[in-house]
N, C-alpha and C positions, 0 to 999 in steps of 0.2 A: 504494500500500500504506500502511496506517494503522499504527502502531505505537503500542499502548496506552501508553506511559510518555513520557518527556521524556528523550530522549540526549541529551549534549556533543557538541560537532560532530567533534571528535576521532572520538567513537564511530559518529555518524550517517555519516559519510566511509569508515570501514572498513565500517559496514552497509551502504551502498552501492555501494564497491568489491567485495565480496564477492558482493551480489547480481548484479554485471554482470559479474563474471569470467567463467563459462561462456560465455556468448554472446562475450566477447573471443576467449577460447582458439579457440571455433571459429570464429571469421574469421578468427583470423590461421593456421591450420591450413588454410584452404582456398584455394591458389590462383586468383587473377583468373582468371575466364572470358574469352578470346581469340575474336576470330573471326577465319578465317585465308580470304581468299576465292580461288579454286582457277581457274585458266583453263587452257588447254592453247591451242598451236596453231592446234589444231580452230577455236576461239571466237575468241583474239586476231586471226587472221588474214584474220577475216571482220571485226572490226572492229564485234563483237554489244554491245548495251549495259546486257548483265548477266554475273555471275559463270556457269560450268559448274555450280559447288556452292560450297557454302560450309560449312567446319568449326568446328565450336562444339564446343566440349570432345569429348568422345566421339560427337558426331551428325554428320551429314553430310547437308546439305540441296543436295537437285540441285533445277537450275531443268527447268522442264519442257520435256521434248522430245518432238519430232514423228518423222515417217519421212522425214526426210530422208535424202539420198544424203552420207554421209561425204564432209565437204571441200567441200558446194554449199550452196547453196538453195532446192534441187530438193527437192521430194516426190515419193518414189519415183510410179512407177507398179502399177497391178493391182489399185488397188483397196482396198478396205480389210484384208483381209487381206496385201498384201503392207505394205502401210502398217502397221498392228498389229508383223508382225516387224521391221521397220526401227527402227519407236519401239522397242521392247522391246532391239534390237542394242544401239542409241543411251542407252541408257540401261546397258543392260552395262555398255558402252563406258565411261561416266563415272563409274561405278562404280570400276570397276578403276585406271583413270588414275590417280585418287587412294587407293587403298589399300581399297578396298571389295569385296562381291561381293555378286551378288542376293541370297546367302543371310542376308547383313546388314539386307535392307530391311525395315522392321519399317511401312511406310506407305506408302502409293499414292494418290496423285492421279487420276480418269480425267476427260481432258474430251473428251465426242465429239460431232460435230456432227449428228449421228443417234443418238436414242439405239435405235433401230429396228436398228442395226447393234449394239448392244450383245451376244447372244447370238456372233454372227463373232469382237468383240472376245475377249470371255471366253475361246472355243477355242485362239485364241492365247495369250492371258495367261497361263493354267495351263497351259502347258507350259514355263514358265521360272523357274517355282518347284515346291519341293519341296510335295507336297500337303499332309502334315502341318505345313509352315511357312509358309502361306499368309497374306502380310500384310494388318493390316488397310488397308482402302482405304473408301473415298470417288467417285460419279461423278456429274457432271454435263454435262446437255446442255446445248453451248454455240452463239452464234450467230455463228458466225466465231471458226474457230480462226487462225493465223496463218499466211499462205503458202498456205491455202486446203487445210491441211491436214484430215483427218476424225478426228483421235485425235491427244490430245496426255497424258502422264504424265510426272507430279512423283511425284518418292519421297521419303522421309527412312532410312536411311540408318544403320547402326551404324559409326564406322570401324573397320578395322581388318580384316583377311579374316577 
């Protein structure tokens, strides 16, 4: 910024103080952002080498899960549709443990190893959200999901039920 005249530095110091108070007040009015990263049981127990979710101020980012058998490393069996409800459980599931519910997730991940099976997915999917609250989501076909699973989803996550 140019200021047409010639200030005393006295004055220039209080011009510049003054110009950068607002931007002070509100840093010092906003609390550090945290991130607080979440594991349960479920995860430590298997000795997995990421967080369940992880919370950053108000969000809640879960790592993505498959249809696994609660407590293994099994993918369920029956196919993709019994796979789709196990994912969707499993994601409940981490949901809640931390302070969440589906009706928080405001984001979806879909990574399927067919995307051919995409329509099977879908039928599952919208039945575990409200239609009018339907998140936005995101899918891709992928080449190897992990555990030789066929569907895997990441969500993000409002905390708080």
């Amino acid at each position: 910024m140019t200021i047409p005249f010639t200030l005393e530095a006295p004055m220039r110091a209080l011009l510049a103080a003054l110009l950068l108070l607002p931007a002070a007040v509100h840093a010092q009015q906003r609390p550090p952002v945290q991130a607080e990263y979440l594991t349960s049981p479920a995860t430590t127990s298997q000795n997995l080498p990421f967080s369940e979710a992880v919370r950053v101020g108000d969000m809640l980012y879960l790592s993505g899960q498959i249809g696994l058998k609660p407590g293994t490393r099994e993918v369920i069996s029956g196919g993709l549709t019994a796979e789709a409800k196990q994912t969707m459980e499993n994601v409940k599931a981490v949901l809640e443990r931390h302070g969440s519910s589906l009706r928080r997730v405001v984001k979806c991940t879909v990574f399927m190893a067919d995307m051919k099976e995409w329509p099977d997915f879908n039928a599952i999917y919208v039945t575990y959200f409200d239609r009018d609250r339907l998140p936005a989501r995101s899918a891709f076909g992928a080449n190897g999901l992990a555990l030789g699973a066929r569907v895997e989803v990441e969500c993000l996550a409002l905390a708080g039920k």
